[in-house]
N, C-alpha and C positions, 0 to 999 in steps of 0.2 A: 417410898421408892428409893434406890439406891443408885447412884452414879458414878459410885467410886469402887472402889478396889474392896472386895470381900472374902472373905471361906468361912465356910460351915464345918464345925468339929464335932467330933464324937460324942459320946456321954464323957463328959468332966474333958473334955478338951484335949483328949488325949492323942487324935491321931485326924489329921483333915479329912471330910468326906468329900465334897469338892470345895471350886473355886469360880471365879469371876471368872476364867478365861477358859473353862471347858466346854467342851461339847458341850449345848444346847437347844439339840434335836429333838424326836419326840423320847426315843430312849436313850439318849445320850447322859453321860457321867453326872452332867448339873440337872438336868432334871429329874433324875432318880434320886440324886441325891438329896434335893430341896424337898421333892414329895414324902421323903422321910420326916416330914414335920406336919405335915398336912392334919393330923391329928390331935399336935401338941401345942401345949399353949404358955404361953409367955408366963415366966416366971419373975423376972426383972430386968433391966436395963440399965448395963454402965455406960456412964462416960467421962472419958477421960480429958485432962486439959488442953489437949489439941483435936476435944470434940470426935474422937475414935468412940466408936462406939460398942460394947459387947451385949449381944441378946440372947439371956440366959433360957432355957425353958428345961417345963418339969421334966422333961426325957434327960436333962443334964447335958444335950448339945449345945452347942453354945455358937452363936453367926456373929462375927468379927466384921466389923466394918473401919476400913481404913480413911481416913481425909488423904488422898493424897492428889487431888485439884488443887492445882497452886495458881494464883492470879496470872501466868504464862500460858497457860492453855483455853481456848474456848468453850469451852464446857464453865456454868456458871454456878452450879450447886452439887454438891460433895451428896448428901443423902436428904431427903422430906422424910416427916413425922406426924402424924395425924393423933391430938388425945384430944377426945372430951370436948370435939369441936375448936380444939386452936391447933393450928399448923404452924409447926418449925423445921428450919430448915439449915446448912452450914452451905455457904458460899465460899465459892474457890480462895476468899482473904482469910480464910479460918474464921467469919463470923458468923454469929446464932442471928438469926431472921425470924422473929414471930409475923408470922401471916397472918 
């Protein structure tokens, strides 16, 4: 699950398909545009030193997820991760949480 700030891009990242703050309707901008993956499958997963995360898959789109919860806001976790039965998570201090 994600709480923070995201967009979904193209094949190889070239151009956004949506974002966190679009339409959310049944046929609105973000949901046409997410269901463009409903088929596809994860190819790897970066992350970067302030726990930013990019998820590659084999269509070559790519979902950008932002930390940007900072310990000033009441929201308490940035994004959840489910593998192989452990859960992790980043909280608004920028740290990693195994569950």
């Amino acid at each position: 699950m994600i709480y923070c700030s995201w967009r979904l891009f193209d094949i190889h990242g070239k151009k956004p398909v949506t974002g966190c703050h679009e339409n959310s309707d049944l046929n609105g901008s973000m949901t046409l545009g997410l269901k463009s993956l409903l088929d596809d499958t994860v190819e790897k997963v970066l992350l970067t030193s302030f726990y930013d995360i990019s998820v590659v898959f084999k269509s070559g789109k790519i979902l950008s997820v932002f930390c940007d919860l900072t310990p000033y806001v009441d929201e308490e976790t940035n994004w959840f991760f489910g593998l192989q039965g452990k859960y992790y998570s980043i909280n608004n201090n920028l740290q990693l949480v195994e569950d």
